[in-house]
N, C-alpha and C positions, 0 to 999 in steps of 0.2 A: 674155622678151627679144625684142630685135627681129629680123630676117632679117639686118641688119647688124652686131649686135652678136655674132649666133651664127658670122659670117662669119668674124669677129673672134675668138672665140675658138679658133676651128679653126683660123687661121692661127698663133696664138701659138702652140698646142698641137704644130705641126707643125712649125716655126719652133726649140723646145725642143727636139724631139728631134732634127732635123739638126745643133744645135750638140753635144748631147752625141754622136753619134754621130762627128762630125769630130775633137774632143777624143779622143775615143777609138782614134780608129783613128788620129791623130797622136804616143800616147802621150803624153801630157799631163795624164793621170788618174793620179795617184797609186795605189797599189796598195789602202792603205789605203782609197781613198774608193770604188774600183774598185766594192764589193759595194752600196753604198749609193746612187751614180750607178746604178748597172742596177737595183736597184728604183725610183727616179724615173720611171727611163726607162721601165721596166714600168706603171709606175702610170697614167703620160702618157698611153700606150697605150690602154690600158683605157679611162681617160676616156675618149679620143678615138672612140675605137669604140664606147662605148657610147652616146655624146654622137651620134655620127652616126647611128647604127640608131634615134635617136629623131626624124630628123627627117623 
């Protein structure tokens, strides 16, 4: 990948989880999808940090 495209995805990445986090603390998450938005959000995470510690 390029320096622009990793730019790139570390913004979308970051981008995702402010909206789920806003969603969330707006209560706009259903209860049921409550458990399954937070491992998203966790997973996002992950990527992100691991994603980063490679560059």
């Amino acid at each position: 990948m390029t320096d622009t495209t990793d730019t790139e995805t570390s913004e979308h990445l970051r981008a995702a989880l402010r909206h789920l986090e806003a969603a969330r603390q707006q209560g706009e998450l259903r209860k049921t999808n409550a458990v399954a938005l937070e491992n998203v959000s966790n997973t996002v995470s992950t990527v992100l940090r691991e994603y980063e510690g490679d560059e």
